[in-house]
C-alpha positions as CSV (number, residue, x, y, z in Angstrom):
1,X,12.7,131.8,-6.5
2,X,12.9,133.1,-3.2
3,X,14.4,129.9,-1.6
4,X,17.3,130.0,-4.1
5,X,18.3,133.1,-2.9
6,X,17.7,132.5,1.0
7,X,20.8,130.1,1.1
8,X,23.9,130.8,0.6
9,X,24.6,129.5,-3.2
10,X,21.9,131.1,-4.7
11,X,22.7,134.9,-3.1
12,X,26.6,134.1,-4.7
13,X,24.6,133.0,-7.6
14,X,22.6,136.1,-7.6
15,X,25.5,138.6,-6.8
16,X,28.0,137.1,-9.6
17,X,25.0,138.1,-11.7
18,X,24.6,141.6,-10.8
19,X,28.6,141.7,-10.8
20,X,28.6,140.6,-14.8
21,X,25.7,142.7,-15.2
22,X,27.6,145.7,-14.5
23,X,31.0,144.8,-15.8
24,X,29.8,143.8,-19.1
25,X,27.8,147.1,-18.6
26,X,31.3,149.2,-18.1
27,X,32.9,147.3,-20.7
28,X,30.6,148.1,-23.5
29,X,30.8,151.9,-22.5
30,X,34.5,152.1,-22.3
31,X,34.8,150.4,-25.7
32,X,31.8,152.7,-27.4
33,X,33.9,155.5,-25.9
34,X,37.2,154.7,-27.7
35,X,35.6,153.4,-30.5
36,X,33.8,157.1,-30.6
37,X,37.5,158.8,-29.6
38,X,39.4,157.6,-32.3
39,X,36.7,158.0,-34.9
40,X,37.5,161.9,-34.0
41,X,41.1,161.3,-33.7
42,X,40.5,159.8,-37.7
43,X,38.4,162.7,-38.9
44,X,41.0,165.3,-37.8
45,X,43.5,163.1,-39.5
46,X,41.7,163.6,-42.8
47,X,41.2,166.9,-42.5
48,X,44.7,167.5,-41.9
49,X,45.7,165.5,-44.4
50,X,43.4,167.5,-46.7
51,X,44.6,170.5,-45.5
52,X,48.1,169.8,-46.0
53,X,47.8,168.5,-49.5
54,X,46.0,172.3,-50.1
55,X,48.7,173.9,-49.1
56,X,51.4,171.6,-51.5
57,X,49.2,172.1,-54.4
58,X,49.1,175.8,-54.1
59,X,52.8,176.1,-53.7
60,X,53.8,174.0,-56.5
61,X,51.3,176.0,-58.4
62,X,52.8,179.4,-57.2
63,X,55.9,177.9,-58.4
64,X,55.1,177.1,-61.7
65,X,53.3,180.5,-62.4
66,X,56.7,181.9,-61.3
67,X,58.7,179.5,-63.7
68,X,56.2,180.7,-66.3
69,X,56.7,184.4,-65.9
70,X,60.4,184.2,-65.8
71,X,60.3,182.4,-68.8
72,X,58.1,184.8,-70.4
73,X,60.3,187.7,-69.3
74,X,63.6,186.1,-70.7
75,X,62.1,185.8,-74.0
């Protein structure tokens, strides 16, 4: 073992190792990262979505318990 790495091939060999090592290292982090950053990014999506489909519902019911007292006080 250490013969390999006392010439000159097997130190390159042994470097390009380390090298990928830590690149596939930094690559797996940066893409748990995003993948964990949009997974928020979806969530407040929903919940705005949610939110928003609230707030239509109770208009549209405000507006139908005003279309039902004006009919009530016409009559």
């Amino acid at each position: 073992m250490f013969r390999i790495i006392r010439d000159e091939k097997g130190f390159l060999l042994l470097t390009a190792m380390i090298f990928l090592f830590f690149i596939t290292h930094m690559m797996i982090a940066a893409s748990a990262a995003y993948d964990s950053h949009y997974r928020a990014y979806d969530a407040l999506k929903i919940a705005a979505v949610d939110q928003t489909k609230m707030v239509l519902n109770s208009i549209e019911e405000d507006r139908e318990d005003v279309n039902m007292e004006d009919l009530e006080n016409n009559h």
